[in-house]
C-alpha positions as CSV (number, residue, x, y, z in Angstrom):
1,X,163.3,134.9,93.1
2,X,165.7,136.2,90.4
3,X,168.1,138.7,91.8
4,X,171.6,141.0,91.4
5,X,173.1,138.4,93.6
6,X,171.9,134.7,92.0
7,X,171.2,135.9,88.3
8,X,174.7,134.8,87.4
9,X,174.4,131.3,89.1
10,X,170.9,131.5,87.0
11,X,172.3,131.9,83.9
12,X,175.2,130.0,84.1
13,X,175.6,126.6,81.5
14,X,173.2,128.0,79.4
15,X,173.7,128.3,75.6
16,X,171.4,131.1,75.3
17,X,168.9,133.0,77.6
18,X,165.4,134.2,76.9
19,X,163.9,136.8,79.4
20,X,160.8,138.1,80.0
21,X,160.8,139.3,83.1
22,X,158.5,142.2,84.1
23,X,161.0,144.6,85.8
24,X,164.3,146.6,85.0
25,X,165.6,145.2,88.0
26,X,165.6,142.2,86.6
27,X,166.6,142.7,83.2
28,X,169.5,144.4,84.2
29,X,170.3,141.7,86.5
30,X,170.2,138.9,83.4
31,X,171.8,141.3,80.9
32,X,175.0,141.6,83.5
33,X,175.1,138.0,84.4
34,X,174.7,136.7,80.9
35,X,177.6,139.8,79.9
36,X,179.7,137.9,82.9
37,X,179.6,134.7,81.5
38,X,179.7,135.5,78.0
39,X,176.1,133.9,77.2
40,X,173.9,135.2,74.3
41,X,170.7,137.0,75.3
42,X,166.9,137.3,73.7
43,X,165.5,140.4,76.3
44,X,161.8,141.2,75.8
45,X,159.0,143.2,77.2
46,X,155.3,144.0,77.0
47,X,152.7,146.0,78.7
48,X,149.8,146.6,77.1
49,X,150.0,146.6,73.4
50,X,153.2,147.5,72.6
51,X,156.5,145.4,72.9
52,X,159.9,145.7,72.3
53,X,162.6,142.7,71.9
54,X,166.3,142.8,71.4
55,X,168.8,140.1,71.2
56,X,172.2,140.5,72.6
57,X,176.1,138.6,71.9
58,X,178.3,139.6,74.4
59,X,181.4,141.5,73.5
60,X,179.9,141.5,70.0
61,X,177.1,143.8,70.5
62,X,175.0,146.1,72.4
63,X,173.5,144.6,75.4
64,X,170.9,145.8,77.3
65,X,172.8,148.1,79.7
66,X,173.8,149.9,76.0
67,X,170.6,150.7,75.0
68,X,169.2,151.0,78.1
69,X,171.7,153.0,80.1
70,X,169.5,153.6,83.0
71,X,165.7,153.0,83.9
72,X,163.5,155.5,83.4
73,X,161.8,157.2,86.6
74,X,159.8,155.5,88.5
75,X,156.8,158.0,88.0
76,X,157.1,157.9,84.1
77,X,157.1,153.8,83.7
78,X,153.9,152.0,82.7
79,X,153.7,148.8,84.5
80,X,152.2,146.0,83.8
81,X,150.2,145.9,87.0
82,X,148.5,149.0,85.9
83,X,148.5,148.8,82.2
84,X,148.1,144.9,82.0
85,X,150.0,142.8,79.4
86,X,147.7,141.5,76.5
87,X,148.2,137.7,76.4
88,X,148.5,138.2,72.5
89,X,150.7,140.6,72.7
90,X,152.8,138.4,74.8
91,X,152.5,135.1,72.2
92,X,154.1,137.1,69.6
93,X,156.9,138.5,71.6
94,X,157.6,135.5,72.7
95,X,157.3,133.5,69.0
96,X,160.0,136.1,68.0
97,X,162.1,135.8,71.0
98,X,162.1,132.0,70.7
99,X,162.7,132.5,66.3
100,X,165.8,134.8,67.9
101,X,166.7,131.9,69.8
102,X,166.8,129.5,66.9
103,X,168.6,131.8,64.7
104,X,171.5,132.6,67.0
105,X,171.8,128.5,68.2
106,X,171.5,127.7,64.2
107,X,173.9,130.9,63.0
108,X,171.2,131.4,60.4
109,X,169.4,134.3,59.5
110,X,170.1,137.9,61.0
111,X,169.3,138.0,64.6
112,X,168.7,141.7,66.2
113,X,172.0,142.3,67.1
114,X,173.1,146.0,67.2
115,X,169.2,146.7,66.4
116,X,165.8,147.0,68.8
117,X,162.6,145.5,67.6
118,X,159.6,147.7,68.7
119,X,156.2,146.9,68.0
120,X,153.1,148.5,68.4
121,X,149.7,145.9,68.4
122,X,147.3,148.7,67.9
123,X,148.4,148.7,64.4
124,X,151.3,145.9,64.1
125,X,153.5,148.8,63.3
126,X,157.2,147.9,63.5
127,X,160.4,150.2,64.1
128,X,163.7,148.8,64.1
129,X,165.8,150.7,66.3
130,X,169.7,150.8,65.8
131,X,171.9,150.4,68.8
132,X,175.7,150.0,69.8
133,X,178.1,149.1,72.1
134,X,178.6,152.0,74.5
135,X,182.3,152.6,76.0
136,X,182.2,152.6,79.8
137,X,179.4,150.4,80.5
138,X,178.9,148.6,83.2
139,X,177.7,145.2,81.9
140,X,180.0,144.9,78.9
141,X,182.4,147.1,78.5
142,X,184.9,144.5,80.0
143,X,183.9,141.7,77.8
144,X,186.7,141.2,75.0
145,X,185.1,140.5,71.5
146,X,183.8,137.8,70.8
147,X,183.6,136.3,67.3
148,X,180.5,136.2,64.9
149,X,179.1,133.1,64.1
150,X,175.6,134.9,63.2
């Protein structure tokens, strides 16, 4: 079981994590251990139709901590227990998560660094959200620069 105390021994050795685990908990948990150890992140998440995917550099970029500062209350999440996750839904988060993946270990393309992918599978609409580095937090604020090679 992924937690605060073993994500980092999770993550570590990897060139580059892909999560798609169901719960800020967890999120948060890879996003500080991957910030820790300096390893390049592709965060995702569905329930229902709508989806949202976001790839972080460490000390290059905002991570998930940034643009996500906190979770939202409990009484105001939809989970996917009761709104489900459509298994479509799911294949093309995790097609772009794993074309993230493949841009960032290639340094081609543009990967969504600095920038939040939201879809919406009602009507494929896409919003690209911009995002930054925010001073003081927790997860990467301590993580020198890092260079670009994306």
């Amino acid at each position: 079981m992924l937690e605060r105390a073993n994500a980092r021994a999770l993550v570590t050795g990897a060139d580059i994590v892909v999560d798609c685990t169901d719960s800020f908990e967890s999120r948060y948990a890879i996003n500080a251990a991957c910030c820790a150890e300096g390893i390049d992140l592709v965060e995702a998440g569905v329930v229902a139709f709508d989806a949202l995917v976001m790839s972080v550099r460490p000390g290059f970029c905002a991570c998930y901590r940034c643009a996500f500062e906190v979770p939202p209350p409990a009484d105001a999440r939809r989970s996917c227990r009761d709104a489900g996750v459509l298994g479509a839904m799911a294949g093309v988060v995790g097609s772009i998560q794993a074309l993230e993946a493949l841009k960032i270990l290639g340094g081609v393309g543009l990967p969504l660094f600095d920038r939040l992918l939201q879809i919406d599978g009602h009507d494929m609409g896409q919003t690209i959200v911009a995002t930054s580095r925010r001073t003081g937090c927790p997860a990467c604020a301590g993580v020198a620069a890092a260079p670009s090679s994306a």
